[in-house]
N, C-alpha and C positions, 0 to 999 in steps of 0.2 A: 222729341222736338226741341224741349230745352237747351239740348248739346247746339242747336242749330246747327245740326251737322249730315241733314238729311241726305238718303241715299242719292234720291235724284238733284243734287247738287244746288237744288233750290233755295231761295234765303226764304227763313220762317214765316214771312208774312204773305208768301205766295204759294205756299203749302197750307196753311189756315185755309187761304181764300178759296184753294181747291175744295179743301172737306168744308167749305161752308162756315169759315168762321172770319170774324175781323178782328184783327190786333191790335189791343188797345193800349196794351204795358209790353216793355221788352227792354230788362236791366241785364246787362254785363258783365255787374261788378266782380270784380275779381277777390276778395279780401278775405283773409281766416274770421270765419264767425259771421259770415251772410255769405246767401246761394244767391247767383243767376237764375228769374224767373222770368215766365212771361204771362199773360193776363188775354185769353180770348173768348170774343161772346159770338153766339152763334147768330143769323143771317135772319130775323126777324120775318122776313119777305118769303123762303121760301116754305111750300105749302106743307101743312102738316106739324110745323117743324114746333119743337120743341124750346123754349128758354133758356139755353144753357149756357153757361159762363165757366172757363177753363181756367186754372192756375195751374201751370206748368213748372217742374219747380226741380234745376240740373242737378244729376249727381256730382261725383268725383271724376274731374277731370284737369286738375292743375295742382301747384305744391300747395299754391291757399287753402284747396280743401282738404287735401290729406292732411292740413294742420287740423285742420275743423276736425277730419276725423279721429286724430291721434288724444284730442280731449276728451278723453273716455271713461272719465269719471264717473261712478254714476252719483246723481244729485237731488234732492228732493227740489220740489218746485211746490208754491202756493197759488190755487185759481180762487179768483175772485167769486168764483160760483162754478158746483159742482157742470161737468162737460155731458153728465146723462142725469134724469132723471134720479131721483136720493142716493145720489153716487158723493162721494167724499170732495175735498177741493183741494187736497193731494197726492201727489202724483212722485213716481219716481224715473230718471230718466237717463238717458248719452246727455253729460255736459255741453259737448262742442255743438250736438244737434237742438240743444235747447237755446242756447245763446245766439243761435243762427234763426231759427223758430222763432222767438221773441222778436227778433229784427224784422224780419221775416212781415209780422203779424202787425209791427207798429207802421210799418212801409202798406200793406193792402187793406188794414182795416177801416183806413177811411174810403175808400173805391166799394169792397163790400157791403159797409153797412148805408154808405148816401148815395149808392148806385146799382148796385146787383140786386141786393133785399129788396126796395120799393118799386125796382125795375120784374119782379118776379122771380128771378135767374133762379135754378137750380145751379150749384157750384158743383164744379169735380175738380178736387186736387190730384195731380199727377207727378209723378214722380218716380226715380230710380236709384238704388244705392244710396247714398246720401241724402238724396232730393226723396229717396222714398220716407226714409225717418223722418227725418223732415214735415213732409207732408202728412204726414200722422200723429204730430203735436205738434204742427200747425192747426191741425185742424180741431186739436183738443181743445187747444188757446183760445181757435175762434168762436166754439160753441160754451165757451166759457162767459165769454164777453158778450156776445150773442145769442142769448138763448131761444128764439127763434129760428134757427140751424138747426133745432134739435129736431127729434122728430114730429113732426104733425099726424097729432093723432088722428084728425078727421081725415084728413087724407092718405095717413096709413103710409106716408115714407118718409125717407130722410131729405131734407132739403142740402145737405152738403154729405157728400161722398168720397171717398179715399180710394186712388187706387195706387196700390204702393208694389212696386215692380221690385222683386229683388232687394226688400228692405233691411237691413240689419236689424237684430234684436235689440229695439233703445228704451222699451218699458217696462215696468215693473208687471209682473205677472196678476194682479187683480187688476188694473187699469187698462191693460193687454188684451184681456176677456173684455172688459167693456167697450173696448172700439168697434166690438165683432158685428155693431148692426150698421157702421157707417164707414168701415176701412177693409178694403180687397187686397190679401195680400199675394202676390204671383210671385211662384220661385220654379225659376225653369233647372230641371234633373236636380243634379248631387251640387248646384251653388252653393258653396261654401259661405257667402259672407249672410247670406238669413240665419246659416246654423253658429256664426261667429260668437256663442255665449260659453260660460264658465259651464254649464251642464253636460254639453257634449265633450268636453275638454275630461270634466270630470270621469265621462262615461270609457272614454277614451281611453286615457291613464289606466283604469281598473282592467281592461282588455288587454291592453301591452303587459302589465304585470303578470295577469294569467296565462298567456302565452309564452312570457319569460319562466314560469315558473315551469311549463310544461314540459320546456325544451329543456330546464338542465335537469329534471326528472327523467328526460330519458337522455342525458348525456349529450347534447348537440345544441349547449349555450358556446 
């Protein structure tokens, strides 16, 4: 829904209103180093219904972000306060998606923390491709600053949740394992850009070599 580019040719805020949500943030920007999000809370009124507040948050879809993505450095970052319980307060990451994350985080943390938290909201970040990484250090950021995000232990869940569609690999492998009780990640078949790290490259490499070795072993290099 971030793409606002929905099948039934609807603009966003009347696809919200269908699933029961109202829109209350909806940026555009186009720039290397911040995504196009949207901000929806759900329909208070009808029955049963749950508190839920949505941050919608675009992948790659223009040159500005294939620059985002082509920063791919990777960089440590420092948090103000560990993002899990006696977890560390660094982190390692995708440059271009941290610099876009931080923006990100300074643009919705006042709506979060003096609107959604005292309003109840359970958060779900959402996100695809870019917008997925994104969304999962976005969402480190915010239970950094927020530690009330984290989980509640009386009530045994997470107040803010990740679901990261086809994310690339933008973390460091211990901080990567610590997302695992507040970020989903969906990788539809053989999608190449969640496997896009140096290990299956690695893995790779050693495959073609033994296959090259094989072929001039029996003569049909």
């Amino acid at each position: 829904l971030a793409y606002d580019e929905h099948l039934s040719g609807k603009p966003l805020k009347a696809v919200l209103d269908e699933m029961g949500y109202r829109l209350i943030k909806h940026d555009k920007t186009a720039v290397p180093g911040y995504l196009g999000h949207y901000v929806a809370i759900s329909n208070s009124n009808l029955p049963n219904s749950t508190k839920t507040a949505i941050i919608g948050v675009k992948g790659t879809s223009n040159f500005e972000d294939f620059l985002t993505d082509m920063c791919g450095s990777a960089v440590e970052h420092e948090l103000d306060n560990p993002f899990y319980d006696g977890g560390n307060t660094t982190f390692r990451c995708h440059e271009g998606m941290l610099i876009s994350s931080r923006r990100l985080c300074e643009d919705l943390q006042p709506l979060v923390e003096n609107l959604l938290i005292p309003s109840g909201y359970d958060i779900k970040i959402v996100g695809h491709s870019l917008g997925a990484g994104c969304a999962t250090i976005l969402a480190i950021i915010l239970r950094s600053f927020l530690p009330t995000l984290q989980a509640n232990e009386s009530e045994g869940k997470e107040r803010l949740k990740v679901w990261a569609f086809a994310s690339p690999p933008v973390l460091d492998l211990d901080s990567a394992r610590a997302c695992e009780s507040f970020v989903t990640t969906v990788v539809n078949n053989v999608d190449i850009i969640p496997r896009a790290n140096i290990s299956p490259l690695v893995v790779t490499t050693r495959l073609l070599r033994t296959v090259n070795k094989r072929l001039k072993e029996k003569n049909l290099d």
